[in-house]
Biopython code that builds the backbone (N, CA, C, O; Angstrom):
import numpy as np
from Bio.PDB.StructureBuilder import StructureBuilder

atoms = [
    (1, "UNK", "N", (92.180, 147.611, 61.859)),
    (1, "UNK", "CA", (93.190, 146.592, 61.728)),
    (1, "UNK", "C", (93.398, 145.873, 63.057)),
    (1, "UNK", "O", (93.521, 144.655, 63.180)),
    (2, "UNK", "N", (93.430, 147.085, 64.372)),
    (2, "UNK", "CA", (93.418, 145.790, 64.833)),
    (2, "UNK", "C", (92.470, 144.886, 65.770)),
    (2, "UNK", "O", (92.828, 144.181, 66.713)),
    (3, "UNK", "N", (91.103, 145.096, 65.246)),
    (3, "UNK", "CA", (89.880, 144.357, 65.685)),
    (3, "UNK", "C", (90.319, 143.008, 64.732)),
    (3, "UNK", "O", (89.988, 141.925, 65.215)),
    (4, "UNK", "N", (91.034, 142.976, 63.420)),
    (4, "UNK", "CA", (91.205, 142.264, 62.917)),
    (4, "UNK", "C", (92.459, 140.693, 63.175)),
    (4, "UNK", "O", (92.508, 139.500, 62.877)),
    (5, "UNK", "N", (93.449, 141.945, 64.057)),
    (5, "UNK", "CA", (94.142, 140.916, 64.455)),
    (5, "UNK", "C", (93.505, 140.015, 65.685)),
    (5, "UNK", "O", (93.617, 138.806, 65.883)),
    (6, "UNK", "N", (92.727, 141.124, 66.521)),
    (6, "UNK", "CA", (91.999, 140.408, 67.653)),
    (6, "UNK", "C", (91.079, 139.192, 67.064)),
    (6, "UNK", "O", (91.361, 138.083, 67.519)),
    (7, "UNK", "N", (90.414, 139.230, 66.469)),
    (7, "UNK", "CA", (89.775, 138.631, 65.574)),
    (7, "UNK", "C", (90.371, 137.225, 65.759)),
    (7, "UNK", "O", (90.305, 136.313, 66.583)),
    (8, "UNK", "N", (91.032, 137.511, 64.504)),
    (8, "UNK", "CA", (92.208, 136.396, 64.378)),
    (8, "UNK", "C", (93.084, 135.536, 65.729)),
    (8, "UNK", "O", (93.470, 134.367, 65.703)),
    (9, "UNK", "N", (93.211, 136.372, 66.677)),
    (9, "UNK", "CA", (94.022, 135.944, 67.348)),
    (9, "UNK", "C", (92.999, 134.913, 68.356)),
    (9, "UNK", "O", (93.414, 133.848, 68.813)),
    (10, "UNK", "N", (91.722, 135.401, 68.580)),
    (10, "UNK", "CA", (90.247, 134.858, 69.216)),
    (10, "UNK", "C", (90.273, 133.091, 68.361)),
    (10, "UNK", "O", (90.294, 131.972, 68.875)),
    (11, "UNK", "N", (90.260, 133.504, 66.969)),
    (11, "UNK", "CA", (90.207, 132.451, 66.087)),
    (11, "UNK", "C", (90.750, 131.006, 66.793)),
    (11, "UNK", "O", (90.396, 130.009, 67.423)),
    (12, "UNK", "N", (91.858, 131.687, 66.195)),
    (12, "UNK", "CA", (93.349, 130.895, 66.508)),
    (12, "UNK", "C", (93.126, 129.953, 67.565)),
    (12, "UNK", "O", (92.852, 128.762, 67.417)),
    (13, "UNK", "N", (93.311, 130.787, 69.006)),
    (13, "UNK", "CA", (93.002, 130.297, 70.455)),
    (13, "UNK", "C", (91.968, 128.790, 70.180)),
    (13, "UNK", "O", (92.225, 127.594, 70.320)),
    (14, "UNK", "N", (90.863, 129.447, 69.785)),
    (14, "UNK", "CA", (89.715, 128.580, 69.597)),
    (14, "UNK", "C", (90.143, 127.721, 68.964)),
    (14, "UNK", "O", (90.294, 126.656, 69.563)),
    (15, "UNK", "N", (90.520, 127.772, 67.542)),
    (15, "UNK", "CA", (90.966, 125.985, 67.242)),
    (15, "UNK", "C", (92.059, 125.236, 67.989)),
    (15, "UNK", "O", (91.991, 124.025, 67.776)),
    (16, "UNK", "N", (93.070, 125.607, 68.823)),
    (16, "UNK", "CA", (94.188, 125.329, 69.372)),
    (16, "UNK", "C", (93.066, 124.698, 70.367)),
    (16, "UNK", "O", (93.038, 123.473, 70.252)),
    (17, "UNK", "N", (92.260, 125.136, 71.185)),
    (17, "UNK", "CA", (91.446, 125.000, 72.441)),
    (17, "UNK", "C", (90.788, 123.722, 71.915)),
    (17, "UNK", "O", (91.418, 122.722, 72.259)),
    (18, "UNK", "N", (90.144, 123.573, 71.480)),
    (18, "UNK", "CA", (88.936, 122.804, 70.340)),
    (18, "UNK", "C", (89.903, 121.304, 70.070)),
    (18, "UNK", "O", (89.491, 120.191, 70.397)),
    (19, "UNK", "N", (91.144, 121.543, 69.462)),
    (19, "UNK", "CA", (92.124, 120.500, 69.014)),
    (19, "UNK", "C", (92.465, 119.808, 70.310)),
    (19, "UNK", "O", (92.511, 118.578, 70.322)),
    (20, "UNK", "N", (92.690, 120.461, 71.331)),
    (20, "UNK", "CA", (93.407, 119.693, 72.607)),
    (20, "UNK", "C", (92.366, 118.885, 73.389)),
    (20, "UNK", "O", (91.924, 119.259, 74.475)),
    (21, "UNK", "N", (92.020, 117.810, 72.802)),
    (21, "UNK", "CA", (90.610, 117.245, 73.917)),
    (21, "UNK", "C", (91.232, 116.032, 73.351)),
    (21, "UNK", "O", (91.970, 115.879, 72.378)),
    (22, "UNK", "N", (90.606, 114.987, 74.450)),
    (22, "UNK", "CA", (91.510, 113.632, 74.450)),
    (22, "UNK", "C", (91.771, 112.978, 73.606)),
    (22, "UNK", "O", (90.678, 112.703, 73.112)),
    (23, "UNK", "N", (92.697, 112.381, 72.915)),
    (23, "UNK", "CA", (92.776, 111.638, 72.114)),
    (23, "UNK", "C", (91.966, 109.916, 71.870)),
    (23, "UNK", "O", (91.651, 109.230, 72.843)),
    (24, "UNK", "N", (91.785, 109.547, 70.701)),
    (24, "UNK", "CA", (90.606, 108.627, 70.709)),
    (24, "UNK", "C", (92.015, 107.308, 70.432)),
    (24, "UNK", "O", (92.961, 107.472, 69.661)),
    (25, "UNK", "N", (91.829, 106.358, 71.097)),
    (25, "UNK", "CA", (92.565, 105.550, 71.138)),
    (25, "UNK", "C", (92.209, 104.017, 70.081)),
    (25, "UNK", "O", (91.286, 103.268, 70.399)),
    (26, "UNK", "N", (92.943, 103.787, 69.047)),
    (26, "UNK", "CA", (92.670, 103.161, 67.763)),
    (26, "UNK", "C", (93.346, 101.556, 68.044)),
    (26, "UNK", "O", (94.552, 101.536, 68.288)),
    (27, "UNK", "N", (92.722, 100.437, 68.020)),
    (27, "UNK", "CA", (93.509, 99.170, 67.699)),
    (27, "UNK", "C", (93.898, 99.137, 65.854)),
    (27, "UNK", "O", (93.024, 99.070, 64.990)),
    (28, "UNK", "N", (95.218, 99.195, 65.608)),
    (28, "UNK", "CA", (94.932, 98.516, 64.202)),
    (28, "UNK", "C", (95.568, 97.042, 64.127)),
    (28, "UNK", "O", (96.672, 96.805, 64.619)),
    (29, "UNK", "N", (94.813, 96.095, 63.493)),
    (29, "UNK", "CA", (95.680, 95.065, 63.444)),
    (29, "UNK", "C", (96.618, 94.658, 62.390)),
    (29, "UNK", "O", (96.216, 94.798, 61.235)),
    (30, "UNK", "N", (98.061, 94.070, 62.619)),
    (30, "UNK", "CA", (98.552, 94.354, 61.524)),
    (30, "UNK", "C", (98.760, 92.510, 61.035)),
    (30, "UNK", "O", (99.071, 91.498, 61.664)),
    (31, "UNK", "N", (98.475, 92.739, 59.913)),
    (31, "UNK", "CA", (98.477, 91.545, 59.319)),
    (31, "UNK", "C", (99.730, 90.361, 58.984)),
    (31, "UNK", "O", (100.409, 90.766, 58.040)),
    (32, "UNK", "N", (100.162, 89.147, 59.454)),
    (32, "UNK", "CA", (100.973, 88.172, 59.472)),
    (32, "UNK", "C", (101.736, 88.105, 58.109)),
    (32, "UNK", "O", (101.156, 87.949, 57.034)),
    (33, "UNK", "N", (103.046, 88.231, 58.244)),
    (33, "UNK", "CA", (103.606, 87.809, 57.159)),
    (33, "UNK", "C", (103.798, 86.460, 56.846)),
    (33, "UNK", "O", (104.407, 85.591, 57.471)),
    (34, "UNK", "N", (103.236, 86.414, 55.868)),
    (34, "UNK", "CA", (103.496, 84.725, 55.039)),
    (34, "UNK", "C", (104.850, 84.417, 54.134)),
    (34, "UNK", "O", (105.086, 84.645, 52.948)),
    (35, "UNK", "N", (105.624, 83.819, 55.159)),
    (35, "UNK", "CA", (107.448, 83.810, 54.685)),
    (35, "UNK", "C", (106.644, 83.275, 52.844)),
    (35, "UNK", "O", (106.741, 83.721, 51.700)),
    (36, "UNK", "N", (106.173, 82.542, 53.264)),
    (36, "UNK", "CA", (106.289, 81.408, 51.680)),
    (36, "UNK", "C", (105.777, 82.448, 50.652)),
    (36, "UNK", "O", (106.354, 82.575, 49.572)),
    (37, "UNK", "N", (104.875, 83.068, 50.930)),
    (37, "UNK", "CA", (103.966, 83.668, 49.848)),
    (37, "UNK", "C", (105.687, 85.238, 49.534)),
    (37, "UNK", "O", (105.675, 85.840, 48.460)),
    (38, "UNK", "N", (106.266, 85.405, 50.063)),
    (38, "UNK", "CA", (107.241, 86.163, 50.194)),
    (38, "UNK", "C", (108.507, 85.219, 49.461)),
    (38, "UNK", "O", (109.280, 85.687, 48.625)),
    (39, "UNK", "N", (108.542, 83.904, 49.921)),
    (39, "UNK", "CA", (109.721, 83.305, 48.841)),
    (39, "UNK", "C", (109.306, 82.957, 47.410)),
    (39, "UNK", "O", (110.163, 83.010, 46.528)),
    (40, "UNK", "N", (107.764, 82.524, 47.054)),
    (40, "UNK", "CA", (106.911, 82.131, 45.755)),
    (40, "UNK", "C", (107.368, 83.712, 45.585)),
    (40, "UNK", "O", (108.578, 83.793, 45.800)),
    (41, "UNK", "N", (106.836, 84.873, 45.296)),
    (41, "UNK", "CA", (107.024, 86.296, 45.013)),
    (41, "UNK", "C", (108.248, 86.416, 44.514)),
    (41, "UNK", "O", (108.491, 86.717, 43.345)),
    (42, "UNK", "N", (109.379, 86.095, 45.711)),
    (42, "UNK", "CA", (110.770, 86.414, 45.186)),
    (42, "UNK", "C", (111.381, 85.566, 43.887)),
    (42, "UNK", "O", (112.196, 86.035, 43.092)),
    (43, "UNK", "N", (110.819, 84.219, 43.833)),
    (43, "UNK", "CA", (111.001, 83.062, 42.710)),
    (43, "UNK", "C", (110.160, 83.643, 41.341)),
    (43, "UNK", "O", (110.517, 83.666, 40.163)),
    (44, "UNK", "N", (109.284, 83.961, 41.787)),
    (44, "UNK", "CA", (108.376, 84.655, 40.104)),
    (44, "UNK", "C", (108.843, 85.732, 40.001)),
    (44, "UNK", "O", (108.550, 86.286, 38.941)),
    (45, "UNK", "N", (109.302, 86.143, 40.492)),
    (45, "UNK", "CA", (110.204, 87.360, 39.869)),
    (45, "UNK", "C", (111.773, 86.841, 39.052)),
    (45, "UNK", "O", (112.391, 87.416, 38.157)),
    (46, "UNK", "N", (112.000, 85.885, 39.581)),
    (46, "UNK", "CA", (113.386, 85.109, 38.900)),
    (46, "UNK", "C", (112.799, 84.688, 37.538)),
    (46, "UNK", "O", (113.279, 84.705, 36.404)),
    (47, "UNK", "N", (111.724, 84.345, 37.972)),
    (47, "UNK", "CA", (111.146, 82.707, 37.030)),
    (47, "UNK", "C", (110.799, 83.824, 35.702)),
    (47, "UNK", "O", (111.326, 83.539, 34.626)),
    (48, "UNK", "N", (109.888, 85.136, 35.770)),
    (48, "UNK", "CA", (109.695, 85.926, 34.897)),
    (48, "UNK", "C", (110.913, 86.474, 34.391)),
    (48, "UNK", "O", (110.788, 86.926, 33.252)),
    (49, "UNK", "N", (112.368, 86.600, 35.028)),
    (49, "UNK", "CA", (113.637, 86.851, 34.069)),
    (49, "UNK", "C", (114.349, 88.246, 35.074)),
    (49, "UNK", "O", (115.349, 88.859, 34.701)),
    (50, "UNK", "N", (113.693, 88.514, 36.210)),
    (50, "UNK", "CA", (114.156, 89.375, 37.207)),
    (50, "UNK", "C", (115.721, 89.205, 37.326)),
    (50, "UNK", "O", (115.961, 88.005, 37.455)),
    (51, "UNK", "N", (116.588, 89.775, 37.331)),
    (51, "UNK", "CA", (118.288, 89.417, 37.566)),
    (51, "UNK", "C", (118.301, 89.272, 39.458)),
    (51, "UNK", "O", (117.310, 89.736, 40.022)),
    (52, "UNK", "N", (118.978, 88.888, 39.996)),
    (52, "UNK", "CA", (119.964, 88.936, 41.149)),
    (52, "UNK", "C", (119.879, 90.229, 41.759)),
    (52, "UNK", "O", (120.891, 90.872, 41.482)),
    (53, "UNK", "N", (119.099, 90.852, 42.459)),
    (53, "UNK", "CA", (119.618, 92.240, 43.295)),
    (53, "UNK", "C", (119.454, 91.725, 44.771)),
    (53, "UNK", "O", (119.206, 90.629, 45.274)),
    (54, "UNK", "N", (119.713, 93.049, 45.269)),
    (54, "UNK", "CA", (119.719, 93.332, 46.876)),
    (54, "UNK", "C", (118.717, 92.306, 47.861)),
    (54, "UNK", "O", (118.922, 91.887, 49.000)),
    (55, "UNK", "N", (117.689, 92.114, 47.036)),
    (55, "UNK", "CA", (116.913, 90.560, 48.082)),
    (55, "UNK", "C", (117.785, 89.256, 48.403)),
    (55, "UNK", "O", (117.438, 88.432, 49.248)),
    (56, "UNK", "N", (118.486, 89.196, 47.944)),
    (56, "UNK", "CA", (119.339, 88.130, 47.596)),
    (56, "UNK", "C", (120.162, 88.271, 49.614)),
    (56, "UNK", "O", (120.417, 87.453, 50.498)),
    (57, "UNK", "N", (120.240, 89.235, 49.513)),
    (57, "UNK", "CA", (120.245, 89.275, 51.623)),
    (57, "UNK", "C", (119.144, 89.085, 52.275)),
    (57, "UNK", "O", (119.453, 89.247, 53.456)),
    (58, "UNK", "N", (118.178, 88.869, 52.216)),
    (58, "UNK", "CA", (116.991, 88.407, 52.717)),
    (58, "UNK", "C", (116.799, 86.867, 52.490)),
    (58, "UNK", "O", (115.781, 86.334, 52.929)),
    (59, "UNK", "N", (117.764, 86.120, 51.804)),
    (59, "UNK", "CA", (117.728, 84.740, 51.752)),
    (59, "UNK", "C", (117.346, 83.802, 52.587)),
    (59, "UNK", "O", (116.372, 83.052, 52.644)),
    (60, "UNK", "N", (118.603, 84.037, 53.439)),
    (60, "UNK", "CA", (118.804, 83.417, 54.838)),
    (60, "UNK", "C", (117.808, 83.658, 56.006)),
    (60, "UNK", "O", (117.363, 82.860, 56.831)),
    (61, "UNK", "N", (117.532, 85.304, 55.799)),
    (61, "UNK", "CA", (116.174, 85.487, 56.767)),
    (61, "UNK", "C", (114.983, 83.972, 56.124)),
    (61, "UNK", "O", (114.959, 82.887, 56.705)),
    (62, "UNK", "N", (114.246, 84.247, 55.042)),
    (62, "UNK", "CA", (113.954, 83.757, 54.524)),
    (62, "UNK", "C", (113.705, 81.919, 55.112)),
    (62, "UNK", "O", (112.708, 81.333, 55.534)),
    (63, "UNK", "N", (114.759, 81.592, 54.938)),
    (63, "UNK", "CA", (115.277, 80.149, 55.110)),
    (63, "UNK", "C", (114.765, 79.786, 56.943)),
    (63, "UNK", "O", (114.347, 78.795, 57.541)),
    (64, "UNK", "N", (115.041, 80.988, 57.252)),
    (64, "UNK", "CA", (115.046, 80.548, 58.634)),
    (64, "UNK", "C", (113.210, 81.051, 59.240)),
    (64, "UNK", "O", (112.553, 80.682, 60.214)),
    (65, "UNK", "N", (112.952, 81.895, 58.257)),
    (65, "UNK", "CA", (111.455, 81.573, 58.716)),
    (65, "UNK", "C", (110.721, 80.187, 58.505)),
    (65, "UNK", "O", (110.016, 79.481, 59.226)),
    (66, "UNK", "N", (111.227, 80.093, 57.100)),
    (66, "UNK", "CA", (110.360, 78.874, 56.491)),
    (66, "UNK", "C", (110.664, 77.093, 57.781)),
    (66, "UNK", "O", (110.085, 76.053, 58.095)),
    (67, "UNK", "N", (111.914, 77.832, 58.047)),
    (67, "UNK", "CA", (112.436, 76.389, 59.260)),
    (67, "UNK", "C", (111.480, 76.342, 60.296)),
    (67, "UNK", "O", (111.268, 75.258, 60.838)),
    (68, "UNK", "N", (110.737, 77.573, 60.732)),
    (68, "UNK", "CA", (110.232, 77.306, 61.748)),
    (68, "UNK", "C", (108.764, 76.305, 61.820)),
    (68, "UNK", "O", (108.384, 75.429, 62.596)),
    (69, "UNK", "N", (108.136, 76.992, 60.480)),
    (69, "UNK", "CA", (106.657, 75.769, 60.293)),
    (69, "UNK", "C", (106.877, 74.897, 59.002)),
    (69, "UNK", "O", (105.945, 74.354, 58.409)),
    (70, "UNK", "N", (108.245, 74.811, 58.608)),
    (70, "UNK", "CA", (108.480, 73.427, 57.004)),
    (70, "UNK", "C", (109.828, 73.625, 57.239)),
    (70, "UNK", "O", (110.431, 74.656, 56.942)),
    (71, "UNK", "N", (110.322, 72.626, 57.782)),
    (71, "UNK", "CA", (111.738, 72.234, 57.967)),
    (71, "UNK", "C", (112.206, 71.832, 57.028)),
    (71, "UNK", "O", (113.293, 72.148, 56.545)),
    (72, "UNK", "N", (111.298, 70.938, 56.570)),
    (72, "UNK", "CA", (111.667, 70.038, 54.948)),
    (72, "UNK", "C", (111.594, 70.960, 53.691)),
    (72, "UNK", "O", (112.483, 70.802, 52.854)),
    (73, "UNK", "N", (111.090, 71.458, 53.570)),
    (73, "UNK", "CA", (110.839, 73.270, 52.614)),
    (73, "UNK", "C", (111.966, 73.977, 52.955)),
    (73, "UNK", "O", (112.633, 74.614, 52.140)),
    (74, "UNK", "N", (112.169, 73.903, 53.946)),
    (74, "UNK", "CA", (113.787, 75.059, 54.432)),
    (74, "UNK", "C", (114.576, 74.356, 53.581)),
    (74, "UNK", "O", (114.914, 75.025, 52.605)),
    (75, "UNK", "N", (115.018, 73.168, 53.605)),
    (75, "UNK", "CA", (116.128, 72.650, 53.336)),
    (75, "UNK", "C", (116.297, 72.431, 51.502)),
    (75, "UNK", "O", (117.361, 72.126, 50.963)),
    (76, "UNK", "N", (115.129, 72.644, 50.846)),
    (76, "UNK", "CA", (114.945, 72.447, 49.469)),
    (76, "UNK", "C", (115.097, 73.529, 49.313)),
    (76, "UNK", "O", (115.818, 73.792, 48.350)),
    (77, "UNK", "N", (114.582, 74.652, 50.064)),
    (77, "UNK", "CA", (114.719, 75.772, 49.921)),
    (77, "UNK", "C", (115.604, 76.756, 49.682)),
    (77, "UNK", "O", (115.530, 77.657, 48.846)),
    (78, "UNK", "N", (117.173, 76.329, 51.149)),
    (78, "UNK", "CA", (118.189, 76.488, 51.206)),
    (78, "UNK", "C", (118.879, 76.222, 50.235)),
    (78, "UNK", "O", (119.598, 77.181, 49.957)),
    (79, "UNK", "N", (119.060, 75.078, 49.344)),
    (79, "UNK", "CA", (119.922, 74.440, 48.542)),
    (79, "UNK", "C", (119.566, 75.005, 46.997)),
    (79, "UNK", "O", (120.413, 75.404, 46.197)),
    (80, "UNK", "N", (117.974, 74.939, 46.743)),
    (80, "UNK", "CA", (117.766, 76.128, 45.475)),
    (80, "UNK", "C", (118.239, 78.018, 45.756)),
    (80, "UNK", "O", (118.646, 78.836, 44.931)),
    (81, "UNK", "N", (118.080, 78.110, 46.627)),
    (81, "UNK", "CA", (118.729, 79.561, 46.753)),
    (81, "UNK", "C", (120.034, 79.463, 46.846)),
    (81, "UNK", "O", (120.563, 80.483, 46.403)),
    (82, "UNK", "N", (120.813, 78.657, 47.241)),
    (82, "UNK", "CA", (122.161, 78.707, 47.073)),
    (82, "UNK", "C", (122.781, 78.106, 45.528)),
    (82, "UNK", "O", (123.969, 78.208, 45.222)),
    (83, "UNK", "N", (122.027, 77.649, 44.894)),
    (83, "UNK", "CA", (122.041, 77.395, 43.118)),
    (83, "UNK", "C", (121.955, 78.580, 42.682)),
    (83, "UNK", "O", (122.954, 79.158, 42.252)),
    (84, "UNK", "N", (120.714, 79.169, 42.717)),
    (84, "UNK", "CA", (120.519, 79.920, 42.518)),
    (84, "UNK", "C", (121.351, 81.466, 42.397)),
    (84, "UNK", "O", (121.239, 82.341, 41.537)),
    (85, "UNK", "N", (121.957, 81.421, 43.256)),
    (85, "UNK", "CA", (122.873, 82.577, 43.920)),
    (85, "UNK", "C", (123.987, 82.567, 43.239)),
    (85, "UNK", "O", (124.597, 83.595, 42.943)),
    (86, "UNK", "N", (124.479, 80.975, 42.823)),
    (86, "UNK", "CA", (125.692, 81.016, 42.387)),
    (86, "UNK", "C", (125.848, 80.780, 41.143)),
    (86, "UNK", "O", (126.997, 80.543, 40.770)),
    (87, "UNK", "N", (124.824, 80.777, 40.215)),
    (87, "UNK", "CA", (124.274, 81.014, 38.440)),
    (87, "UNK", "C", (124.993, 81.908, 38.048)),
    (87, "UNK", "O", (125.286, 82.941, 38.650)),
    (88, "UNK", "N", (125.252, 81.639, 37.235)),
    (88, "UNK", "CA", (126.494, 82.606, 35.910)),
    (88, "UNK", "C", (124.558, 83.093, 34.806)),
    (88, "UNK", "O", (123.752, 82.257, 34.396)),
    (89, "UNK", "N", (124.481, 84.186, 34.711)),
    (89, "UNK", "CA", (123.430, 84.395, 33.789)),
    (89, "UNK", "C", (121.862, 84.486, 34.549)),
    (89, "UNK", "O", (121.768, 84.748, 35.748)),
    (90, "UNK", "N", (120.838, 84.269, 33.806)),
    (90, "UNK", "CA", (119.939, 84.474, 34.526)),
    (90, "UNK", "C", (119.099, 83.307, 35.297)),
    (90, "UNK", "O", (119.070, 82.235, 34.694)),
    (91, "UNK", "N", (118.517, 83.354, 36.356)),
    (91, "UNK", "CA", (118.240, 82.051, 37.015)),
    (91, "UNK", "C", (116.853, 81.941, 36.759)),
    (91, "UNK", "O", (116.186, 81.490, 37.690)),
    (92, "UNK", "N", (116.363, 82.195, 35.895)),
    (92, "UNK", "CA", (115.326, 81.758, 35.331)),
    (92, "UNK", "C", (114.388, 80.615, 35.545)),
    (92, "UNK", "O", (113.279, 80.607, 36.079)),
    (93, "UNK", "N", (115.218, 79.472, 34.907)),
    (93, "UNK", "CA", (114.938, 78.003, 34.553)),
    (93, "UNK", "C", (115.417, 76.980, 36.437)),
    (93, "UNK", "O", (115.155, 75.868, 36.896)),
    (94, "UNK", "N", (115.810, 77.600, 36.685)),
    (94, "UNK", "CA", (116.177, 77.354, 37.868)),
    (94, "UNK", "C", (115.427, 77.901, 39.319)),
    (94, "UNK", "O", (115.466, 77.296, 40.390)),
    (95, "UNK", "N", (114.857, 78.979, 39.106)),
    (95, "UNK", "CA", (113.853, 79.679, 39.919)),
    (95, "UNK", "C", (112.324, 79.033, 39.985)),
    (95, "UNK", "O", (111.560, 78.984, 40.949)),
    (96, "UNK", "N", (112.107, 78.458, 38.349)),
    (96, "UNK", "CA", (110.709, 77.782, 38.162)),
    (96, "UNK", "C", (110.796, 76.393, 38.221)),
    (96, "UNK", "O", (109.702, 75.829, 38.219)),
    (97, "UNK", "N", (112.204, 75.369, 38.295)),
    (97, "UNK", "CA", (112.281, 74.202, 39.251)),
    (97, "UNK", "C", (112.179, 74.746, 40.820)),
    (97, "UNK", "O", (111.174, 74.287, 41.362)),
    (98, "UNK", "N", (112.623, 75.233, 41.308)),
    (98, "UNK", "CA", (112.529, 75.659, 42.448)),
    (98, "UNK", "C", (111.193, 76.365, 42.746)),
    (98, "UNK", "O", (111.159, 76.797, 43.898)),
    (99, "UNK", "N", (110.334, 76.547, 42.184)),
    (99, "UNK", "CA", (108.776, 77.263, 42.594)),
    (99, "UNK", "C", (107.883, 75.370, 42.274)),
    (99, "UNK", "O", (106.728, 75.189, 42.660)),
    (100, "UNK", "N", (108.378, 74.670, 41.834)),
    (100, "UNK", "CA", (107.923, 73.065, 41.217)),
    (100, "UNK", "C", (108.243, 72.354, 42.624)),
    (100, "UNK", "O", (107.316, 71.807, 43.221)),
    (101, "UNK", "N", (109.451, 72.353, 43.125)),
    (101, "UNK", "CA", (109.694, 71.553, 44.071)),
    (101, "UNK", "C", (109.222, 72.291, 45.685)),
    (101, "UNK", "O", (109.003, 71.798, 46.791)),
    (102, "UNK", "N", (109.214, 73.167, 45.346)),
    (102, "UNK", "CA", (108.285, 73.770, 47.122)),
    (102, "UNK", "C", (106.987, 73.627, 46.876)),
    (102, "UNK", "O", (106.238, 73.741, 47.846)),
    (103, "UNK", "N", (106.429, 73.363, 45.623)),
    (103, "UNK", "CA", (105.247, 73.372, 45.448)),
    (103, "UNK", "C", (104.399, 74.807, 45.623)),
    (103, "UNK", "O", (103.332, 74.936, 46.224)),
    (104, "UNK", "N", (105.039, 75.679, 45.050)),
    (104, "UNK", "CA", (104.533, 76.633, 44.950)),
    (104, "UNK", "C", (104.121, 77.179, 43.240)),
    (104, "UNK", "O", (103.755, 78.332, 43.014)),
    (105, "UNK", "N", (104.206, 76.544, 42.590)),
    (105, "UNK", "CA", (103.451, 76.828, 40.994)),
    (105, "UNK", "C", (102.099, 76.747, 41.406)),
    (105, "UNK", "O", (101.524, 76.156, 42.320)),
    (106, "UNK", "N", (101.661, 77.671, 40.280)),
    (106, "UNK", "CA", (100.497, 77.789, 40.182)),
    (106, "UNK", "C", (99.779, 76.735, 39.080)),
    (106, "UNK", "O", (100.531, 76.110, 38.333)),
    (107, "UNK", "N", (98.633, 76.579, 39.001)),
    (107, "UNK", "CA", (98.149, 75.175, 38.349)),
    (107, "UNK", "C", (98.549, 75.565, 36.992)),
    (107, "UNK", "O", (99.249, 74.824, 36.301)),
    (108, "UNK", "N", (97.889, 77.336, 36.369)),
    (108, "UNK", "CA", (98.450, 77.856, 35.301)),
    (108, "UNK", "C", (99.755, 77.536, 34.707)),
    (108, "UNK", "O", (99.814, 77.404, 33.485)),
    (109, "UNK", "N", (100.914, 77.382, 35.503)),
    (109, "UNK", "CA", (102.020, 77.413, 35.341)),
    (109, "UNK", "C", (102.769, 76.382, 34.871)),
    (109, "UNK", "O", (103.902, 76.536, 34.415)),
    (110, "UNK", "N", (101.992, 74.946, 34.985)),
    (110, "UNK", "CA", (102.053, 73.957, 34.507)),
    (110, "UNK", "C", (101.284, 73.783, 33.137)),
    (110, "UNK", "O", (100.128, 74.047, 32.806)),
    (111, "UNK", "N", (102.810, 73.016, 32.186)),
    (111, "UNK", "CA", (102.193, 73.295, 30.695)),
    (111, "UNK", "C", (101.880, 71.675, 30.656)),
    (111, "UNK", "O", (101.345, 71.173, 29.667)),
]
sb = StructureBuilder()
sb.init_structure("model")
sb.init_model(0)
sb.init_chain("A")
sb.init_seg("    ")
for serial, (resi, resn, name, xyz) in enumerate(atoms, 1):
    if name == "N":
        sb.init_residue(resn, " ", resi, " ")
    sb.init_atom(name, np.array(xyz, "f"), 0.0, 1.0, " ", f" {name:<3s}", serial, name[0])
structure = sb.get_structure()
């Protein structure tokens, strides 16, 4: 028994020993978020019949990305999310004018 723990304990050492050698140093790159492709997403989810939750605080983030490269998109933008926000029922019909006027429909999507 206890050649066995020696054994073991030899083992052990050795992978602990074996594990500690330099670490290999990794670039990952992480990929750009696309505000728009993130507000089209949040709108087809309306436009398909999604209700009002917790994204609905990410608005304003939202608004203020889109300001930085479509000022003119912010501001269509701003004013359908604030319709939007303040809908009695589901914003549906209002989510897919608003995916029409940013120009974010898909060609499909047009009947």
């Amino acid at each position: 028994m206890k050649n066995f723990y020696c054994t073991l304990t030899v083992l052990v050492c050795s992978f602990v020993v074996a594990g500690c050698g330099n670490p290999k140093e990794e670039s990952v790159a992480v990929p750009k978020n696309d505000v728009m492709q993130q507000v089209k997403s949040t709108l087809e989810n309306y436009a398909k019949g999604q209700p009002l939750a917790s994204e609905v605080a990410s608005f304003d983030y939202m608004i203020d990305q889109v300001k930085k490269t479509a000022p003119d998109k912010a501001d269509i933008l701003k004013a359908g999310l604030d319709d939007i926000k303040n809908t009695k029922g589901s914003p549906k019909a209002k989510a897919q004018a608003l995916l029409q006027k940013l120009g974010l429909d898909s060609p499909s999507d047009k009947k």
